[in-house]
PDB file of N, CA, C, O and CB in Angstrom:
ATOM      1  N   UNK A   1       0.853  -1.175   0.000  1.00  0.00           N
ATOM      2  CA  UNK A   1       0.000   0.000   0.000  1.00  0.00           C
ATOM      3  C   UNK A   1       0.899   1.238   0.000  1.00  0.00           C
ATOM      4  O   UNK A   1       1.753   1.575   0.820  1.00  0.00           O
ATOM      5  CB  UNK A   1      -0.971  -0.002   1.231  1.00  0.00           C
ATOM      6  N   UNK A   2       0.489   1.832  -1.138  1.00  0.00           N
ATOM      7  CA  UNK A   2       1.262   3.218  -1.170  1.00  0.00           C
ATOM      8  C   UNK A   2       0.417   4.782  -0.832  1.00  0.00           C
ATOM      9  O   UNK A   2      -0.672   4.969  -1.374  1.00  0.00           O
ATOM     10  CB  UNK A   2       1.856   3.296  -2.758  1.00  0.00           C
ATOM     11  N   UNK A   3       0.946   5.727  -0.015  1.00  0.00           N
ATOM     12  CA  UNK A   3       0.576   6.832  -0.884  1.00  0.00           C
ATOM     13  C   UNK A   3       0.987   8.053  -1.564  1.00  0.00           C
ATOM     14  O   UNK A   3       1.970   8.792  -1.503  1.00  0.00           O
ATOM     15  CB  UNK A   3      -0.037   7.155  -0.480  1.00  0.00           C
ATOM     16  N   UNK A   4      -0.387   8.005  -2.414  1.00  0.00           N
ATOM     17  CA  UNK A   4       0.443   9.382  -3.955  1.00  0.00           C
ATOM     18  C   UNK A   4      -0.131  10.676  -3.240  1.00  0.00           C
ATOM     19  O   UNK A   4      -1.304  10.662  -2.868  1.00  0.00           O
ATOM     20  CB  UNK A   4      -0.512   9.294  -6.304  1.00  0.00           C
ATOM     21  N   UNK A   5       0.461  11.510  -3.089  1.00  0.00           N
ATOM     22  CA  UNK A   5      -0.081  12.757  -3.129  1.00  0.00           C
ATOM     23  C   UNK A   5      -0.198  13.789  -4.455  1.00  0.00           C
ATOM     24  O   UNK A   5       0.719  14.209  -5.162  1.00  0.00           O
ATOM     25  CB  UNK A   5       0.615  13.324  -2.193  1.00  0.00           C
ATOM     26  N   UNK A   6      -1.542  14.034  -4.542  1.00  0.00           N
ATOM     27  CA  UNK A   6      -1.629  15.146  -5.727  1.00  0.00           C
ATOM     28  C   UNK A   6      -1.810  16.476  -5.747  1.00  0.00           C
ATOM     29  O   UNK A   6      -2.636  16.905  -4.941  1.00  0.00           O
ATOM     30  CB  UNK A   6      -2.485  14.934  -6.439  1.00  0.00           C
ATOM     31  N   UNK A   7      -1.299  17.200  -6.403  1.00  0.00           N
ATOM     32  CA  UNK A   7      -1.381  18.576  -5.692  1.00  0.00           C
ATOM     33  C   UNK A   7      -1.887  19.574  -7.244  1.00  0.00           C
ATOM     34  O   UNK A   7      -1.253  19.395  -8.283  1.00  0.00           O
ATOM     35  CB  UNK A   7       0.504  19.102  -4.809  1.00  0.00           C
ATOM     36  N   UNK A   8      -2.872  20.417  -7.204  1.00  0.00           N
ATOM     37  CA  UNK A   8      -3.985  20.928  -8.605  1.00  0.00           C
ATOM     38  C   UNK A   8      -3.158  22.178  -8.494  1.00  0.00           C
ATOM     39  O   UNK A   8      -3.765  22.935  -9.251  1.00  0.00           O
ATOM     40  CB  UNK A   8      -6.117  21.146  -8.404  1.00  0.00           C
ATOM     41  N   UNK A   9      -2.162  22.840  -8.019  1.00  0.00           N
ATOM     42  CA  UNK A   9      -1.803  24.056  -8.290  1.00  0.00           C
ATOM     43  C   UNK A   9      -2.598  24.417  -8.309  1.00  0.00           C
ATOM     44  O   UNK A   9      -2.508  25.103  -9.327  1.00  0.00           O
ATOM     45  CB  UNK A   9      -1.213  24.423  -9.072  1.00  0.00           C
ATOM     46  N   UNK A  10      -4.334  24.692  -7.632  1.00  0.00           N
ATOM     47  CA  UNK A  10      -5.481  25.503  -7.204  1.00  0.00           C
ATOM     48  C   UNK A  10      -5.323  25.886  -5.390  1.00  0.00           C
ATOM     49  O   UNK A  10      -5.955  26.801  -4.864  1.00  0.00           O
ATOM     50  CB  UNK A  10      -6.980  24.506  -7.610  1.00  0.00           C
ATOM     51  N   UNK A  11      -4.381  24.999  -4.657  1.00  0.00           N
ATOM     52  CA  UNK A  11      -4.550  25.020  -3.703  1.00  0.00           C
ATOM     53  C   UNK A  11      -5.013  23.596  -2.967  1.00  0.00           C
ATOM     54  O   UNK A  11      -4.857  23.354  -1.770  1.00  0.00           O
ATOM     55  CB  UNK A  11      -5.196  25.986  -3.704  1.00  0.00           C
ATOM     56  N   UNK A  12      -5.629  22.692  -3.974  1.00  0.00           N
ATOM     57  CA  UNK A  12      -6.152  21.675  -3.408  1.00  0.00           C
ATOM     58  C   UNK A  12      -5.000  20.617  -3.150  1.00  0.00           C
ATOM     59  O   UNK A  12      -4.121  20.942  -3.949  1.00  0.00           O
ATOM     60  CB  UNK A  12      -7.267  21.211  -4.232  1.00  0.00           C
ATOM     61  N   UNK A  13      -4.589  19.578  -2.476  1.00  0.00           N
ATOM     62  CA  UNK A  13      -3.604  18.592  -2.039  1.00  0.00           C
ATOM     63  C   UNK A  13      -4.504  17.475  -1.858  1.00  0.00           C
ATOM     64  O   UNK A  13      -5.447  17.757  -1.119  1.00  0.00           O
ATOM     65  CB  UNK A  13      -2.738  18.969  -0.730  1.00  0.00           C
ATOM     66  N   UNK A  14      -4.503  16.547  -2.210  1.00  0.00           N
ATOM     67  CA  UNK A  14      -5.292  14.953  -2.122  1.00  0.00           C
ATOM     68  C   UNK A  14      -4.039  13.973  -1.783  1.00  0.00           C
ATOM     69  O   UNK A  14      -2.937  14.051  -2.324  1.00  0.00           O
ATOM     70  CB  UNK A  14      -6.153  14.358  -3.868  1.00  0.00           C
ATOM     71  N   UNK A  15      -4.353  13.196  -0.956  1.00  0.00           N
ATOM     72  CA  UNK A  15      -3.384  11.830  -0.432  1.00  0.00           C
ATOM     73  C   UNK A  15      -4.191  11.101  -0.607  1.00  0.00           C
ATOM     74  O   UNK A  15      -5.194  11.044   0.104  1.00  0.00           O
ATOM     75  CB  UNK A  15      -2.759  11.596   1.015  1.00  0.00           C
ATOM     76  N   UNK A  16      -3.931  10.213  -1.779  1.00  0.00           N
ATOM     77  CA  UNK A  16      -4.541   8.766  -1.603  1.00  0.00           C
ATOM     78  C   UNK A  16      -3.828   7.823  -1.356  1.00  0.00           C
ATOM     79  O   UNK A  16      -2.644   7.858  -1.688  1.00  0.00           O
ATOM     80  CB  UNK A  16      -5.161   8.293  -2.572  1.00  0.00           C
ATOM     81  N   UNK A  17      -4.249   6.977  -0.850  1.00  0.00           N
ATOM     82  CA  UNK A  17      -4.019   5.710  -0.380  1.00  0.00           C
ATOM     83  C   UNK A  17      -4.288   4.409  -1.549  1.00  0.00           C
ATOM     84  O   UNK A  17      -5.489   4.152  -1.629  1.00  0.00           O
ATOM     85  CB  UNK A  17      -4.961   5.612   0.892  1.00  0.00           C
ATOM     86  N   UNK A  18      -3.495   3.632  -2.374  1.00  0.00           N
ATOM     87  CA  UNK A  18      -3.376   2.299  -3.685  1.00  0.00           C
ATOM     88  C   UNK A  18      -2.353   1.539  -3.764  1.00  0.00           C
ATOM     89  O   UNK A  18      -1.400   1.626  -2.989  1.00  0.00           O
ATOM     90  CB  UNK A  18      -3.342   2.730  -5.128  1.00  0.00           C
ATOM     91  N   UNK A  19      -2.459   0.495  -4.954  1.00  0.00           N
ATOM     92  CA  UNK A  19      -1.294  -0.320  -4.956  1.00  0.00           C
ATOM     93  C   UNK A  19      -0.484   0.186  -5.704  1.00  0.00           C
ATOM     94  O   UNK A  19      -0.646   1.373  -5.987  1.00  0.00           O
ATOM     95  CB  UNK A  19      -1.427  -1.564  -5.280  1.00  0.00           C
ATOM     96  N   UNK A  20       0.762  -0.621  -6.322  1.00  0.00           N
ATOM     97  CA  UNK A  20       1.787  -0.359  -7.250  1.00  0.00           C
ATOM     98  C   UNK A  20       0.703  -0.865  -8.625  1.00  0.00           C
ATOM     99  O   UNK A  20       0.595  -0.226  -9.672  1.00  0.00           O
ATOM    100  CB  UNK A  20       3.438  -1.344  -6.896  1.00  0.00           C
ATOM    101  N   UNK A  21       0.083  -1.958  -8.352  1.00  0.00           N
ATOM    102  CA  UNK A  21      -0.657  -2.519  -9.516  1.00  0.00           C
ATOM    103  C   UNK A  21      -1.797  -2.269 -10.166  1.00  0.00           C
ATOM    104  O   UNK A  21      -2.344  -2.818 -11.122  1.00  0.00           O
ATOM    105  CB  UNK A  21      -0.842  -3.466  -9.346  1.00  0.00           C
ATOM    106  N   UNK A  22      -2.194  -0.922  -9.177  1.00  0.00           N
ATOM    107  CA  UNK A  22      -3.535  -0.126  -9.589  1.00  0.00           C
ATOM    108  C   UNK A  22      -2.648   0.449 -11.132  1.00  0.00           C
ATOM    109  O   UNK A  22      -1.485   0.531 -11.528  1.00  0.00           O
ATOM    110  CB  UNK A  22      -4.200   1.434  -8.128  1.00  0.00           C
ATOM    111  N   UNK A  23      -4.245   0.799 -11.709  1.00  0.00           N
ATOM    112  CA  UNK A  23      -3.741   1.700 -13.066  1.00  0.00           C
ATOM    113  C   UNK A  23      -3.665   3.321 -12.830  1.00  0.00           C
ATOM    114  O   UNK A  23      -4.201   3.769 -11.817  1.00  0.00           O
ATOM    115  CB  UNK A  23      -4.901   1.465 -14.401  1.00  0.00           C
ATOM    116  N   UNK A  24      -3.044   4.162 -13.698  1.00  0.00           N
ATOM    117  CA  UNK A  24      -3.751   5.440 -13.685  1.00  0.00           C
ATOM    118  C   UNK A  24      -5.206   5.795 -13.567  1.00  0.00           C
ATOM    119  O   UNK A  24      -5.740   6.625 -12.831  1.00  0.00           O
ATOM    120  CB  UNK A  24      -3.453   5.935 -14.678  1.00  0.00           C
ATOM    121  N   UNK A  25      -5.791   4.878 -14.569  1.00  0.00           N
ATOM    122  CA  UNK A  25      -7.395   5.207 -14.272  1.00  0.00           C
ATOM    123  C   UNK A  25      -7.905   4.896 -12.757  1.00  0.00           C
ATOM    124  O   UNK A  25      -8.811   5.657 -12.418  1.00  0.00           O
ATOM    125  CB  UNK A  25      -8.375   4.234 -15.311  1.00  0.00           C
ATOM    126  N   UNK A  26      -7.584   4.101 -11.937  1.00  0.00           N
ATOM    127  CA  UNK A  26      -7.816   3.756 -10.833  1.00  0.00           C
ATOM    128  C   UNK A  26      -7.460   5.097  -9.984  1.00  0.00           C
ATOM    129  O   UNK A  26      -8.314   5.797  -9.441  1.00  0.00           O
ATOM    130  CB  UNK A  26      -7.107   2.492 -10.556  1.00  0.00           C
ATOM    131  N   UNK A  27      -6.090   5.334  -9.959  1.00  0.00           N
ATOM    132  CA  UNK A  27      -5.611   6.232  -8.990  1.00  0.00           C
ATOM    133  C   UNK A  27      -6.844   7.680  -9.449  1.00  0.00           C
ATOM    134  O   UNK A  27      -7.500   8.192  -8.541  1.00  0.00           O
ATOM    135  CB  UNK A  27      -3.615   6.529  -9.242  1.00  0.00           C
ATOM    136  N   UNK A  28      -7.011   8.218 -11.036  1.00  0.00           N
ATOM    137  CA  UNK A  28      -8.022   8.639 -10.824  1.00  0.00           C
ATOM    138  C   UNK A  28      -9.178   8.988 -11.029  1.00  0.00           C
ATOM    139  O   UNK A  28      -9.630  10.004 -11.556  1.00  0.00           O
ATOM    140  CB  UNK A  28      -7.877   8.952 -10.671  1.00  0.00           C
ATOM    141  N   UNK A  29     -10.013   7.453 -10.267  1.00  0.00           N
ATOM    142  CA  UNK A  29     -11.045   7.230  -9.879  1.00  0.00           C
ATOM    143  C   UNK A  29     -11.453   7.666  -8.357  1.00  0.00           C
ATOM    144  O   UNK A  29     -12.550   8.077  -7.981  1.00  0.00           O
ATOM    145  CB  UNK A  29     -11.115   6.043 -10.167  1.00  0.00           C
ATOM    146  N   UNK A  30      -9.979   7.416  -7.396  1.00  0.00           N
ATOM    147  CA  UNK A  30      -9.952   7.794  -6.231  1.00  0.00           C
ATOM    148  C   UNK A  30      -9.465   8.670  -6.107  1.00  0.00           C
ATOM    149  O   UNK A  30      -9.207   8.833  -4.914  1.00  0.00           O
ATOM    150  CB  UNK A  30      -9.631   7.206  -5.542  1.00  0.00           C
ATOM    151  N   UNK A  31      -9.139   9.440  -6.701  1.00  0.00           N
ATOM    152  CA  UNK A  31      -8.984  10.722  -6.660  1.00  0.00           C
ATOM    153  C   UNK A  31     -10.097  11.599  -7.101  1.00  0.00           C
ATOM    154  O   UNK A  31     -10.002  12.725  -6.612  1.00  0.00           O
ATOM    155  CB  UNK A  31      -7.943  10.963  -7.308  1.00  0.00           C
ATOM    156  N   UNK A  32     -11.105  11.431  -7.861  1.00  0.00           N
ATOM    157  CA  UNK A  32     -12.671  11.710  -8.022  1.00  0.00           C
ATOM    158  C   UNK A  32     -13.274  11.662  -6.780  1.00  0.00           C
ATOM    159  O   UNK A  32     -14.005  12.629  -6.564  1.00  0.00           O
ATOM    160  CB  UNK A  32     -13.431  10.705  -8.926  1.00  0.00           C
ATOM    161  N   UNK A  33     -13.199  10.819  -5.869  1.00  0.00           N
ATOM    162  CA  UNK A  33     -13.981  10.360  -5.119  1.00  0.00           C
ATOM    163  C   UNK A  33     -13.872  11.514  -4.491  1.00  0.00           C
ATOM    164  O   UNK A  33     -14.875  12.173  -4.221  1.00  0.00           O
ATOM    165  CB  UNK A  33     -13.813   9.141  -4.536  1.00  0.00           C
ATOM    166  N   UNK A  34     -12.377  12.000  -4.107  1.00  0.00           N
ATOM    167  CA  UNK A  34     -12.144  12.528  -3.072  1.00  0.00           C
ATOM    168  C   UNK A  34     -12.465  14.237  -3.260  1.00  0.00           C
ATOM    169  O   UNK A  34     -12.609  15.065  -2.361  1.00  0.00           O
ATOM    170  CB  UNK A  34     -10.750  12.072  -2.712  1.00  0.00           C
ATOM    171  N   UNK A  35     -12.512  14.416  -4.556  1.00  0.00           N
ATOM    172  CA  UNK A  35     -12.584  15.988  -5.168  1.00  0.00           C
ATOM    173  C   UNK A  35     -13.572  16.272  -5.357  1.00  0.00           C
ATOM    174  O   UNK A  35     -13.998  17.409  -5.153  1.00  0.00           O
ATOM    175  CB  UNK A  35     -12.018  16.382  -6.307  1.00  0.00           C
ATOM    176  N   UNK A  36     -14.546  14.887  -6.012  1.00  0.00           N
ATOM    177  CA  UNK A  36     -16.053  15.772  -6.582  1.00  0.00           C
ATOM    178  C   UNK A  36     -16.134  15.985  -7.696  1.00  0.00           C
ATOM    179  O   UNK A  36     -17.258  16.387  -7.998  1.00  0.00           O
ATOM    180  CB  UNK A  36     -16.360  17.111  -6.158  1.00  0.00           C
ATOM    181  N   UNK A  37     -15.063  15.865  -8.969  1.00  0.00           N
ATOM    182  CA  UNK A  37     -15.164  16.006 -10.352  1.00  0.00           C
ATOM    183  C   UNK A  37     -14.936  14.116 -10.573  1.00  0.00           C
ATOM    184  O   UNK A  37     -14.559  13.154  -9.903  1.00  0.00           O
ATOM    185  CB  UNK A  37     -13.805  17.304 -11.111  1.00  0.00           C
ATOM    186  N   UNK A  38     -15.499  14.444 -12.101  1.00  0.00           N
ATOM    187  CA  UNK A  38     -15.639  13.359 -12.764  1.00  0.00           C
ATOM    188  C   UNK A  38     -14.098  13.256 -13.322  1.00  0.00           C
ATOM    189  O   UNK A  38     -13.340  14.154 -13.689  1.00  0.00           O
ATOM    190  CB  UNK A  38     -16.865  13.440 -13.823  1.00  0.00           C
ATOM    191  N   UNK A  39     -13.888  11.679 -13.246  1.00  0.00           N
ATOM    192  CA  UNK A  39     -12.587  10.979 -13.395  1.00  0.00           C
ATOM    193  C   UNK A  39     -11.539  11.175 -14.753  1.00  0.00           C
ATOM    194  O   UNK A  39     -10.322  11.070 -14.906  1.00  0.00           O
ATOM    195  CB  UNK A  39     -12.984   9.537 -13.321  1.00  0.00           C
ATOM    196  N   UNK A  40     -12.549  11.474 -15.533  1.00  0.00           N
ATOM    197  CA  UNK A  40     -12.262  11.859 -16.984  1.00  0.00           C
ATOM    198  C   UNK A  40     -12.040  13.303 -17.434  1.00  0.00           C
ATOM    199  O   UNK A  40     -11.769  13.712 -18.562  1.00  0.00           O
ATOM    200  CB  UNK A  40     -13.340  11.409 -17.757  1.00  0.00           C
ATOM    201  N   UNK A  41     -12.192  13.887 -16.457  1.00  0.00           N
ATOM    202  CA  UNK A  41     -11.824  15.304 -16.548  1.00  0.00           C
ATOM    203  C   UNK A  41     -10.428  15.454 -15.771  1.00  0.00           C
ATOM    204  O   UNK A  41     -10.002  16.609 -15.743  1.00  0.00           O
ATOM    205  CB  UNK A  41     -13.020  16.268 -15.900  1.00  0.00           C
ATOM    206  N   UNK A  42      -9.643  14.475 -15.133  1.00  0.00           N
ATOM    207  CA  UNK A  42      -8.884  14.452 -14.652  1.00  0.00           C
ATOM    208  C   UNK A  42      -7.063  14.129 -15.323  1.00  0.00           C
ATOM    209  O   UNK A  42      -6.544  13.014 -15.285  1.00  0.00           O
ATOM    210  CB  UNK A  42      -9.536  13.805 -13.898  1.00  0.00           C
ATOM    211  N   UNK A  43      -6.578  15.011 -15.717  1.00  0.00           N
ATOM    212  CA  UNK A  43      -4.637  14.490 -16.115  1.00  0.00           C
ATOM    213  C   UNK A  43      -4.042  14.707 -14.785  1.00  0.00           C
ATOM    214  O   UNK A  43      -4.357  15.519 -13.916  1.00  0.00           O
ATOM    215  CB  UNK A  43      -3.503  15.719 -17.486  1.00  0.00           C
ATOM    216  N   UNK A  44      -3.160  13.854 -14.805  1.00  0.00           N
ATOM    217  CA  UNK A  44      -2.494  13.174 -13.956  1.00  0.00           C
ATOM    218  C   UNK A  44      -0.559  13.496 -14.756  1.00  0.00           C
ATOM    219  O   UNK A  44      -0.151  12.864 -15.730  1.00  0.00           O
ATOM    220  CB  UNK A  44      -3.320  11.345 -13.933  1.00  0.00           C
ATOM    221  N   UNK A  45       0.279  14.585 -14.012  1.00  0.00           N
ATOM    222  CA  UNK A  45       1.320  14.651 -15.266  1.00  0.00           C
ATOM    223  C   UNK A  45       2.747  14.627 -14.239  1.00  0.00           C
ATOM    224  O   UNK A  45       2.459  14.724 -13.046  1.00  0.00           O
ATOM    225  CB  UNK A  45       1.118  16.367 -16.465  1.00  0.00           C
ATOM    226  N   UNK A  46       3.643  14.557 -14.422  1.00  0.00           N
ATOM    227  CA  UNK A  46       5.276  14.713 -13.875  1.00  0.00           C
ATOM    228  C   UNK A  46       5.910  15.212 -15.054  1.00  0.00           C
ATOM    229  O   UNK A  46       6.154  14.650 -16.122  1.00  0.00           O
ATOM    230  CB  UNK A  46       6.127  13.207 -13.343  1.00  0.00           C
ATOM    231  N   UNK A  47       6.233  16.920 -14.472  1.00  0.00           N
ATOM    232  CA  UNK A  47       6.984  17.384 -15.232  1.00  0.00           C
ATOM    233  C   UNK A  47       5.985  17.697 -16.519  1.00  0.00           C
ATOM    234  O   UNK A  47       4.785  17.966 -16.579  1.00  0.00           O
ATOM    235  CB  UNK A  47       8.162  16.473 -15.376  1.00  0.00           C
ATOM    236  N   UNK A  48       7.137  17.521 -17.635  1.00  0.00           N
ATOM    237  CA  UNK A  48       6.117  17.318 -18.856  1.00  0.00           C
ATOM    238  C   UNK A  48       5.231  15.992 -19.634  1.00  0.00           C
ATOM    239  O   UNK A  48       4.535  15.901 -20.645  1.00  0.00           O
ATOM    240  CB  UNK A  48       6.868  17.752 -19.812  1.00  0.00           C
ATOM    241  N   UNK A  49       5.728  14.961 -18.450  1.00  0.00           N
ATOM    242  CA  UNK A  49       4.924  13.511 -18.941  1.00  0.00           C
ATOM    243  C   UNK A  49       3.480  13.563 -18.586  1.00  0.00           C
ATOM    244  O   UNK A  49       3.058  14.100 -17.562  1.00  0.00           O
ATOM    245  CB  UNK A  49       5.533  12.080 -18.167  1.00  0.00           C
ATOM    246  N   UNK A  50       2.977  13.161 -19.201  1.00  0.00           N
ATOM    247  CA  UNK A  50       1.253  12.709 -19.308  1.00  0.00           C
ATOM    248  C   UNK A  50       0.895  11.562 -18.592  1.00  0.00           C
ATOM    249  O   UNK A  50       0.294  10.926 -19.458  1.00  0.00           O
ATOM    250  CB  UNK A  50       0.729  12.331 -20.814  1.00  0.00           C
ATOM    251  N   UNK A  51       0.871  10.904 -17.608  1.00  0.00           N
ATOM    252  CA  UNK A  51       0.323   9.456 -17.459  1.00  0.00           C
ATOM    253  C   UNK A  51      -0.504   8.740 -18.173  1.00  0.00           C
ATOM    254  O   UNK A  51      -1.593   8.861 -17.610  1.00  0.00           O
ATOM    255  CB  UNK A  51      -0.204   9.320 -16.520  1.00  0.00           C
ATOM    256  N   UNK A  52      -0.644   7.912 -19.292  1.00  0.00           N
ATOM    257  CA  UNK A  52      -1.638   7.374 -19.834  1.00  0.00           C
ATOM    258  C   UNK A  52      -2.737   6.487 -18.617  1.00  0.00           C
ATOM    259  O   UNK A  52      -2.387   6.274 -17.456  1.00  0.00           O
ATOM    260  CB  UNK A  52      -0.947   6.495 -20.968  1.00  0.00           C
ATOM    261  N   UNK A  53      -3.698   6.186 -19.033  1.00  0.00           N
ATOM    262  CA  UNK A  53      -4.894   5.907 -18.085  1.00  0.00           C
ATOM    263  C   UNK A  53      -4.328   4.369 -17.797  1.00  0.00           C
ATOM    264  O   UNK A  53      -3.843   3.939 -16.750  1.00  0.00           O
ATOM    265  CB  UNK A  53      -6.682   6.065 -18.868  1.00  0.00           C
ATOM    266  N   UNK A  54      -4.585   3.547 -19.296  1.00  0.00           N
ATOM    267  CA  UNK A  54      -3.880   1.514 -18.923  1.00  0.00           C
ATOM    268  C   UNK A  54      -2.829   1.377 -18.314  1.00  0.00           C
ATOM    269  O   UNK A  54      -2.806   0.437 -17.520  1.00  0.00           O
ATOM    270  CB  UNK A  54      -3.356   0.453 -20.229  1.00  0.00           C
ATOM    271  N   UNK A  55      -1.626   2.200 -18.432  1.00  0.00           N
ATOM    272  CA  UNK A  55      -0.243   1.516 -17.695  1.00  0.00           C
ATOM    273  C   UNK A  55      -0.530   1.702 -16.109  1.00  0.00           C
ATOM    274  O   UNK A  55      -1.198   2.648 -15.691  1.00  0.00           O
ATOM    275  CB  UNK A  55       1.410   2.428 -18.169  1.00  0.00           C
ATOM    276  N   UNK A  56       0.008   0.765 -15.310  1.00  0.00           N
ATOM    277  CA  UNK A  56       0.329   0.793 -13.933  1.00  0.00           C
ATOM    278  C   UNK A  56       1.065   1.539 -13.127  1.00  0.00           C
ATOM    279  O   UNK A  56       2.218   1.851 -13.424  1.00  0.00           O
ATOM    280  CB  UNK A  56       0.699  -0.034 -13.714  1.00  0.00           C
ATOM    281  N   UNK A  57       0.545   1.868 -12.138  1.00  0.00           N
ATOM    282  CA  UNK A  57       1.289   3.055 -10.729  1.00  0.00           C
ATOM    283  C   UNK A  57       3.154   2.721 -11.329  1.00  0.00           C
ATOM    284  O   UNK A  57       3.917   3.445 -11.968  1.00  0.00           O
ATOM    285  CB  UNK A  57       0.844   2.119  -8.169  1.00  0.00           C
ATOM    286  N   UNK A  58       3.388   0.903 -10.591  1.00  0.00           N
ATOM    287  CA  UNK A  58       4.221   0.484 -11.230  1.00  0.00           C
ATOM    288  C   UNK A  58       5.292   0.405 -12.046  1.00  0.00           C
ATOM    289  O   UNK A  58       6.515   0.309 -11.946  1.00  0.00           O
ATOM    290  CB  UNK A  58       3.946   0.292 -11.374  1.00  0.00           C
ATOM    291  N   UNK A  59       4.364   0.481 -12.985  1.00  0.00           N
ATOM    292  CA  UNK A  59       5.282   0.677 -14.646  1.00  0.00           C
ATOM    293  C   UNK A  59       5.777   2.009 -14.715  1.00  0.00           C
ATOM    294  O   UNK A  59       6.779   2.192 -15.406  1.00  0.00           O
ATOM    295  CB  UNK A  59       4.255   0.511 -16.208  1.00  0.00           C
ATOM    296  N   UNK A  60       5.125   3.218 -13.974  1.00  0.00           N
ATOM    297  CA  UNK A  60       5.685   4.652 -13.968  1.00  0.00           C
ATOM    298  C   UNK A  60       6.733   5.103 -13.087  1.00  0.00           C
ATOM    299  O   UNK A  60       7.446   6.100 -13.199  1.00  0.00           O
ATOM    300  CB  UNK A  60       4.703   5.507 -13.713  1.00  0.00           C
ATOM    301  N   UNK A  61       6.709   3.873 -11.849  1.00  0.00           N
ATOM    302  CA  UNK A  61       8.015   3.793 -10.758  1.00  0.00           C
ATOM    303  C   UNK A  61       7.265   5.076  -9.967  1.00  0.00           C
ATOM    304  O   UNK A  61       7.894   6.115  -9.765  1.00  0.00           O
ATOM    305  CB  UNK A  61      10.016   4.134 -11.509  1.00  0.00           C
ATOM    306  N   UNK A  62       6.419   4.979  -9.706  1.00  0.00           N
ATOM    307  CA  UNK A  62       5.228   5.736  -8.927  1.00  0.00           C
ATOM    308  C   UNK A  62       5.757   5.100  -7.057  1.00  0.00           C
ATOM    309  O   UNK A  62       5.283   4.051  -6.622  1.00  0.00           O
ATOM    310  CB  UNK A  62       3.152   4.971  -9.703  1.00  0.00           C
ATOM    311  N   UNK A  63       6.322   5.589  -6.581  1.00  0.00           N
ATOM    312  CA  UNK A  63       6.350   5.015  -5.021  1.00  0.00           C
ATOM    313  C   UNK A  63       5.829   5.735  -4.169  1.00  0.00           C
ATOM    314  O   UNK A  63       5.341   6.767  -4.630  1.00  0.00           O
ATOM    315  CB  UNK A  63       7.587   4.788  -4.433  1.00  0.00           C
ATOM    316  N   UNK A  64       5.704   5.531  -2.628  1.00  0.00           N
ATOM    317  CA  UNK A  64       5.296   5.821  -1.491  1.00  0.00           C
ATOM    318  C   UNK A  64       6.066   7.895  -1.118  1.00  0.00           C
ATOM    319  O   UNK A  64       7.106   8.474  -0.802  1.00  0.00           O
ATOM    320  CB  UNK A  64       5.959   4.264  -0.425  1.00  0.00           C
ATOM    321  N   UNK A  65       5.009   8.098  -1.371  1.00  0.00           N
ATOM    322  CA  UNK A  65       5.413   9.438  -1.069  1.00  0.00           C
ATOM    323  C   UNK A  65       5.335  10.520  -2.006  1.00  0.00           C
ATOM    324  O   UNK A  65       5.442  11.700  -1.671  1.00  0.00           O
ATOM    325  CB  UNK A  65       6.606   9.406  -0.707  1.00  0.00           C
ATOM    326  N   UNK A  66       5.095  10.006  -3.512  1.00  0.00           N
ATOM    327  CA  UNK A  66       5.656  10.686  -4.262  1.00  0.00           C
ATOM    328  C   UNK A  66       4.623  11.922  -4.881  1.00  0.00           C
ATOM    329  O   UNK A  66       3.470  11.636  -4.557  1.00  0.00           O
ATOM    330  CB  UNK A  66       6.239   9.751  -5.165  1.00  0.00           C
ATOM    331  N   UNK A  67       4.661  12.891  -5.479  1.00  0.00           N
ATOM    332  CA  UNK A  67       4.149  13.991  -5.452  1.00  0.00           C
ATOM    333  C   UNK A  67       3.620  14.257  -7.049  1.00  0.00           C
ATOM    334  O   UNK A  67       4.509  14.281  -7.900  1.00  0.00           O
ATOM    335  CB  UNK A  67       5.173  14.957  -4.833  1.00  0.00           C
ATOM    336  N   UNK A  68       2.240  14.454  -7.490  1.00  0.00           N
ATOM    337  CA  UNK A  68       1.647  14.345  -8.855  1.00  0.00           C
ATOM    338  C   UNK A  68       1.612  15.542  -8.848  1.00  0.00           C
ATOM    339  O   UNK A  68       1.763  16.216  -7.828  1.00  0.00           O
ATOM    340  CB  UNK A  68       0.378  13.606  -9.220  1.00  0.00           C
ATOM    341  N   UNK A  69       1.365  16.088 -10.222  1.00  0.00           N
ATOM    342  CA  UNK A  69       0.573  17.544 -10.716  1.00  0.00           C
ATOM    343  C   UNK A  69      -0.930  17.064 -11.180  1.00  0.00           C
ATOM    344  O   UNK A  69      -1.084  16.011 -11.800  1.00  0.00           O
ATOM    345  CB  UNK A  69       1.469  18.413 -12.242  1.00  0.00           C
ATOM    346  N   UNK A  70      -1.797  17.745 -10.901  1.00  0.00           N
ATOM    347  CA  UNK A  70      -2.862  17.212 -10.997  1.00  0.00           C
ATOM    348  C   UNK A  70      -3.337  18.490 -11.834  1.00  0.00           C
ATOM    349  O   UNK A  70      -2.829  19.549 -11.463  1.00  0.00           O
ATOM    350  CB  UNK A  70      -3.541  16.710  -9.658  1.00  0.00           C
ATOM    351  N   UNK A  71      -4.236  18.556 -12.909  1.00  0.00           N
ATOM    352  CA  UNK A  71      -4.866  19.366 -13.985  1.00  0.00           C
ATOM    353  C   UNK A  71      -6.013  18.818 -13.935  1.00  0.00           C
ATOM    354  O   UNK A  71      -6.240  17.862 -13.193  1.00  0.00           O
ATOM    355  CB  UNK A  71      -4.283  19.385 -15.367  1.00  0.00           C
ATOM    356  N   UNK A  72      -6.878  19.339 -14.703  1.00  0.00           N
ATOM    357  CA  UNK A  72      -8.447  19.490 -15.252  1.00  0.00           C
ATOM    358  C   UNK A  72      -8.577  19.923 -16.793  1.00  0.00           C
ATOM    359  O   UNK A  72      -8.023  20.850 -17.382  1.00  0.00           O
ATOM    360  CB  UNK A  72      -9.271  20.709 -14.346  1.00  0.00           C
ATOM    361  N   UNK A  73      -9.333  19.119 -17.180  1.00  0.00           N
ATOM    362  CA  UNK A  73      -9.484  18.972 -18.883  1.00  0.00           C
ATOM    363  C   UNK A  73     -10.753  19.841 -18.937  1.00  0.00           C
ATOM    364  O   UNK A  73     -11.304  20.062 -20.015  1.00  0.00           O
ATOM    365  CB  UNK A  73      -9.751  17.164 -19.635  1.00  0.00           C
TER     366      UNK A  73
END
């Protein structure tokens, strides 16, 4: 069990709590939960990378602690 923290450059900060084997779409799904917008309105980015939705926390070397940029489409 890891957690990601995301941070919207609005002010807002979300800590969720997932696996390494969750997907992007998963992480945000629970990250919807926690905001109130719909999941699909949600990018997920490091730096200038994009997270695609299918690949895994995992596969991005996503660990315990680590810090997202979070946007709105």
């Amino acid at each position: 069990m890891i957690e990601v923290v995301c941070n919207s450059r609005l002010g807002k900060k979300v800590h969720v709590k997932c696996i390494t084997d969750d997907t992007i779409r998963d992480l945000k799904k629970l990250i919807a939960a926690q905001t109130g917008t719909r999941w699909n309105k949600i990018v997920l980015k490091k730096w200038y990378t994009i997270f695609k939705d299918h690949v895994s926390l995992g596969d991005y070397e996503i660990h315990d602690g680590m810090n997202q940029e979070l946007y709105y489409q």
